[in-house]
C-alpha positions in Angstrom: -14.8 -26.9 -8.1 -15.4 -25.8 -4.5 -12.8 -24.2 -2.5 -12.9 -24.5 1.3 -11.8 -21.8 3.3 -9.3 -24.2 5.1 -7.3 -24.6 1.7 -7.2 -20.5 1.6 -5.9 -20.0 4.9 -3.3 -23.3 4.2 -2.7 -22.0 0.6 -1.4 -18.5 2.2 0.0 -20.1 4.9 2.5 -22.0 2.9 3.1 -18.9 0.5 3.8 -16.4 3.1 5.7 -18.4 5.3 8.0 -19.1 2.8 8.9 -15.8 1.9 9.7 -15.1 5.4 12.4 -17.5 5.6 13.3 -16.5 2.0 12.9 -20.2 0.5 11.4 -19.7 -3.3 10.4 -23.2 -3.4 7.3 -23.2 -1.9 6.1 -21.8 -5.4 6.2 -25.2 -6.0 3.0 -26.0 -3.4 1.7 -22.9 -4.1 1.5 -21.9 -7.3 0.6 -23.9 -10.9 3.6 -24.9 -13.2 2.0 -22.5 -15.8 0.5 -19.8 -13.6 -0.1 -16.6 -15.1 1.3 -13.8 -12.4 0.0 -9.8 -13.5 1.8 -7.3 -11.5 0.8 -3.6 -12.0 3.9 -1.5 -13.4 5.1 -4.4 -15.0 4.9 -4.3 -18.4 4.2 -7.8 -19.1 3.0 -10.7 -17.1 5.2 -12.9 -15.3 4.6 -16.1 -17.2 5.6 -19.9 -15.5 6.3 -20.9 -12.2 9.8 -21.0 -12.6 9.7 -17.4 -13.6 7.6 -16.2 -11.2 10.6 -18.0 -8.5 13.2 -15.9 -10.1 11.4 -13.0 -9.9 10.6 -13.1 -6.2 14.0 -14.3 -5.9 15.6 -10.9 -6.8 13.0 -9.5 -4.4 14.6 -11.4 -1.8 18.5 -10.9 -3.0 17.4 -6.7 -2.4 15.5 -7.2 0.4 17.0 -10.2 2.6 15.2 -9.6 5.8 11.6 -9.1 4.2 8.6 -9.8 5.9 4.8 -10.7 4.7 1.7 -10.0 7.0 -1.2 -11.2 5.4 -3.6 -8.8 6.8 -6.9 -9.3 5.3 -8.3 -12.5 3.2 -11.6 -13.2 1.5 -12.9 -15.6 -0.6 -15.3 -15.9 -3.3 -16.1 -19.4 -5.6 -12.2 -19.7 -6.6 -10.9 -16.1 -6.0 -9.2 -14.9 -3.0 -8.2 -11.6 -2.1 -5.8 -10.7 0.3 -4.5 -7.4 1.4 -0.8 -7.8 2.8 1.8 -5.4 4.5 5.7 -6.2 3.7 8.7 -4.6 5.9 12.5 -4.8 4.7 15.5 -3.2 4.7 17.5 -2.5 1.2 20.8 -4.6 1.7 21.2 -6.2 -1.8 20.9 -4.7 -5.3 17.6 -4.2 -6.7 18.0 -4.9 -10.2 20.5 -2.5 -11.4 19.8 0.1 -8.1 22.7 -0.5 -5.8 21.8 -1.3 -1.9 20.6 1.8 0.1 20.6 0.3 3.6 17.2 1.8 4.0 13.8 0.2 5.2 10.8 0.6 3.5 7.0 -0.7 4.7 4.5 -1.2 1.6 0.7 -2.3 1.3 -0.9 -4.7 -1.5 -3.6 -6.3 -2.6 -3.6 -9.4 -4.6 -6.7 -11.3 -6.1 -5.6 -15.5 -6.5 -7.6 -17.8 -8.8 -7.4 -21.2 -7.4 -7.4 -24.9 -8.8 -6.9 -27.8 -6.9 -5.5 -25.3 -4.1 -3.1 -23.6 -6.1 -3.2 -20.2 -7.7 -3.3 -20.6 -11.8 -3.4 -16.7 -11.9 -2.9 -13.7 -9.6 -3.7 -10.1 -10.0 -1.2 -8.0 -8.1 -0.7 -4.1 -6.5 1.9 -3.0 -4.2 2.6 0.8 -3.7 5.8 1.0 -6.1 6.3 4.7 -5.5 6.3 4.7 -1.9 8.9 1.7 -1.6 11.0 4.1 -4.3 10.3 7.2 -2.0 11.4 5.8 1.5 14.6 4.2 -0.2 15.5 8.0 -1.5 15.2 6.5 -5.0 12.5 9.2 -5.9 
């Protein structure tokens, strides 16, 4: 199946846009009911939609005020690869780390597969150890 750029660029669009206003939902335009979502320093892959929601949810409860740039895209047959920048500031627990009420700015890079204009798998990188270091975390 082709791709057309247009998709991409709407695809991303919806994604990123979401996040900004912190609405979860638009998974549900964006992203396949049984998507498979690898994140590196995650020990296992986020499996599902619905759990791929609840774990950029928490994201969002630590970091209320986060911000997506997509910075980069490209495309190739039914890959994409973006590279992104994010900005927050630590307000909200982040798991079991209590708020800090520090900002952080990270960099990743994510590789989408697409079908029918929705990612069916991702492969994701986002500098962990910095975002721990500028929150005084390590």
């Amino acid at each position: 199946m082709s791709i057309e750029l247009s998709d991409v660029i709407e695809h991303e669009r919806i994604w990123a846009e979401g996040l900004n206003r912190g609405d979860v939902s638009v998974a549900d335009r964006a992203f396949a009911p049984d998507c498979i979502i690898h994140i590196t320093g995650e020990a296992e892959p986020v499996r599902g939609r619905e759990a791929w929601k609840q774990f950029v949810a928490g994201l969002l409860v630590a970091f209320p005020d986060l911000h997506f740039t997509m910075e980069d895209q490209f495309r190739v047959g039914d890959r994409v690869a973006l590279r992104w920048r994010a900005t927050g500031t630590h307000s909200g627990p982040l798991g079991a780390i209590p708020p800090t009420g520090r900002s952080m700015q990270i960099d990743g890079l994510i590789i989408d597969q697409l079908a029918n204009g929705v990612v069916v798998e991702r492969w994701e990188q986002w500098d962990q150890p910095r975002m721990l270091q500028q929150l005084g975390l390590a």
